[in-house]
N, C-alpha and C positions, 0 to 999 in steps of 0.2 A: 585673279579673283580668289579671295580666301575662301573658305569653304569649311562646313565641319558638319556631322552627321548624327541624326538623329533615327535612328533606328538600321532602315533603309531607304531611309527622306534624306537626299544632301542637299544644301543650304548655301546659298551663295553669299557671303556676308561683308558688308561694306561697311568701315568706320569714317563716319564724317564729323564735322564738329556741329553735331545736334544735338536736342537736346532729349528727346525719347525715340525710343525703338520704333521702326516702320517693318510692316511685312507686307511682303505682294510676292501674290501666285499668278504668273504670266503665261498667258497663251503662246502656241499651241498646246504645248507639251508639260503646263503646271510646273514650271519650272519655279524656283520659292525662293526667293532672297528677301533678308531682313539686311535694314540699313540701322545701326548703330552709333548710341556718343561713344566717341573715342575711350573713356574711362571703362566701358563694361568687357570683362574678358568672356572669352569663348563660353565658361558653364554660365555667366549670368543667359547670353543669348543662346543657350542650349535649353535653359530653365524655362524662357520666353518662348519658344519652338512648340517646346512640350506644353504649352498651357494653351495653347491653339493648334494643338495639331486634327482639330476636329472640325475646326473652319478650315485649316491646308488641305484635309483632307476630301469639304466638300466642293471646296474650290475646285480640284484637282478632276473629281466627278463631272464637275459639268465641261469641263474642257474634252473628258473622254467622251463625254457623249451628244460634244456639240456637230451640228452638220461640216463636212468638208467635202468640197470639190476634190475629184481626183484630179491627180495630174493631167492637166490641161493639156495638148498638141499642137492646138491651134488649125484643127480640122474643119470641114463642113459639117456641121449637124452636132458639135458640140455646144452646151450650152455656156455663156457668159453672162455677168454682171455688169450693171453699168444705173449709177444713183440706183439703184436699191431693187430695179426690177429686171427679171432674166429673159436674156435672147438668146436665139438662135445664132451662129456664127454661119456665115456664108461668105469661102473662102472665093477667091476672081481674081484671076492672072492676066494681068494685061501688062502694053507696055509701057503705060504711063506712068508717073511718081506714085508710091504708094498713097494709098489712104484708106479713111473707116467712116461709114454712114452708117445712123441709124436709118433704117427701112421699114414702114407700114409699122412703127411704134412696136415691131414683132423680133427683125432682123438687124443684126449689125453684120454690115456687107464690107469686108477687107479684101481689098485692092493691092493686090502684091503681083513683081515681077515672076514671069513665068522659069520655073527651076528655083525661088525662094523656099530654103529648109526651114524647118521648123526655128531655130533660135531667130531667124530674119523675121520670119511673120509674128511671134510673140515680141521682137523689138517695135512691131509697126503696131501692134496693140500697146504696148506700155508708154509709146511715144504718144500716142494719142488719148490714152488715158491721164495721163501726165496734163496735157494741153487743157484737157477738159476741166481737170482741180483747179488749175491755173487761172482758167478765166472766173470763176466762182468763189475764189479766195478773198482777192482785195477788195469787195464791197461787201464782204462778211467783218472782215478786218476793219472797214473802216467805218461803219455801224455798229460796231465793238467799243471800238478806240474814244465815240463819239460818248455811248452807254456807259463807260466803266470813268472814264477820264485817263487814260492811260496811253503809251506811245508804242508802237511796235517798230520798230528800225529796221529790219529787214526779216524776212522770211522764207523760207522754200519747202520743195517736195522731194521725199525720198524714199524708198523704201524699206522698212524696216521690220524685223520679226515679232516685237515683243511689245510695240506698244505703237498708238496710233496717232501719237504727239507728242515733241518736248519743246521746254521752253528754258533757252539759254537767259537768266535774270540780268546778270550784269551786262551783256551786250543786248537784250530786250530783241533775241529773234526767235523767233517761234519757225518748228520744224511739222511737217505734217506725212503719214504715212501716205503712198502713191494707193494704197489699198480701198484709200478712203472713196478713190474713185467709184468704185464699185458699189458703196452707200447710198443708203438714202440722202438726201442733203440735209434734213435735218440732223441727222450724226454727225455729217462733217460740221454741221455750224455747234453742236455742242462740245465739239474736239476743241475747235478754234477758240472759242469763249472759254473751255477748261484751261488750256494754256495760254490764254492771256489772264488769266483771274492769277496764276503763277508769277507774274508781273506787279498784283496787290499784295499775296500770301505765297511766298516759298514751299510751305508745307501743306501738305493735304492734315489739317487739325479742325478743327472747329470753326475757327473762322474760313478756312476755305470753305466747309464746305456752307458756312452761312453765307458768303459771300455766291455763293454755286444755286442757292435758293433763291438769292433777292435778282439776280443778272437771269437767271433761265430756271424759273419755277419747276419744269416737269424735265431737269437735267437725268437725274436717276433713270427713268422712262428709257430715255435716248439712249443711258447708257448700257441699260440691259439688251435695248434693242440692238442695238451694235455688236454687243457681245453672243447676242442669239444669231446673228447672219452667218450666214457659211462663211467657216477660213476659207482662204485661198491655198494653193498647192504651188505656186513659187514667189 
């Protein structure tokens, strides 16, 4: 990735063939990349850095002083996330197949083999948080699909650092962060809906975000909301 710096701000910088400048300041860590038409060189998008570096800058603010979960264990009595409200973790060693229940709307109770290390028992939570997006996905999608007039071809879940959806246009598949699990479900349905409206408008311009108005009126809402939840720590 190219890069060029502005002050002590570096700048991740991507030429495509568009047709105005894009900037985005990415969680966790404000990290800033502008996306660029191919014809502008390094001082035009140094010149465009500097005429926002007061929105990079309060961008970068709220990411320092948003909540984060520490590093997680996967212990008893730590707490986790799951659609948008926090539990208790309650680890149990038995010898059956692993697994995870929600308990008394209070507890999520993990089922691990007796002598499972820590990377074991966070694979049996991400296996099972996975399962969960999984099943709430494709009638989000297909009450979408139904709303816009649009096709989705295929989809899946992964987890990613820097953003909580993309959408591949030419092959029309939509990607969603495993994080999302941990959401409320009205954020993942505003995920899903921002990256299919991707499928109408390529660019977040105007008409996206007119399009982001008429499909899910109080999108913004959702999206601050999402952005206010605690990161996650892996």
């Amino acid at each position: 990735m190219h890069q060029i710096t502005v002050g002590e701000l570096v700048i991740d910088v991507a030429r495509k063939d568009i047709k105005n400048l894009h900037l985005a300041v990415y969680p966790p860590d404000g990290r800033v990349r502008i996306a660029t038409p191919l014809h502008l060189d390094d001082e035009a998008v140094r010149l465009f850095a500097i005429s926002k570096l007061a929105w990079i800058k309060k961008h970068q603010a709220n990411f320092e002083t948003q909540e984060r979960q520490s590093p997680r264990e996967f212990v008893s009595g730590e707490s986790h996330y799951f659609q948008g409200k926090r539990y208790l973790l309650n680890v149990i060693y038995y010898q059956g197949s692993p697994k995870v229940e929600i308990r008394n709307n209070a507890y999520i109770d993990l089922y691990v083999k007796p002598g499972s290390d820590e990377a074991q028992r966070q694979q049996v939570m991400m296996s099972w948080y996975r399962q969960q997006l999984k099943q709430d996905i494709p009638s989000l999608i297909a009450k979408w699909q139904k709303n816009m007039g649009v096709q989705v071809e295929d989809w899946g879940v992964k987890l990613m650092k820097t953003k909580w959806g993309t959408c591949n246009i030419q092959a029309k598949r939509i990607w969603l962060n495993l994080e999302l699990a941990k959401k409320d479900k009205h954020c993942l349905e505003y995920v899903v809906v921002h990256e299919m409206v991707h499928l109408l408008e390529r660019h977040h311009g105007d008409r996206f975000v007119a399009l982001m108005n008429k499909f899910l009126p109080n999108w913004k809402f959702y999206k601050d909301e999402l952005n206010r939840s605690p990161l996650g720590s892996y």
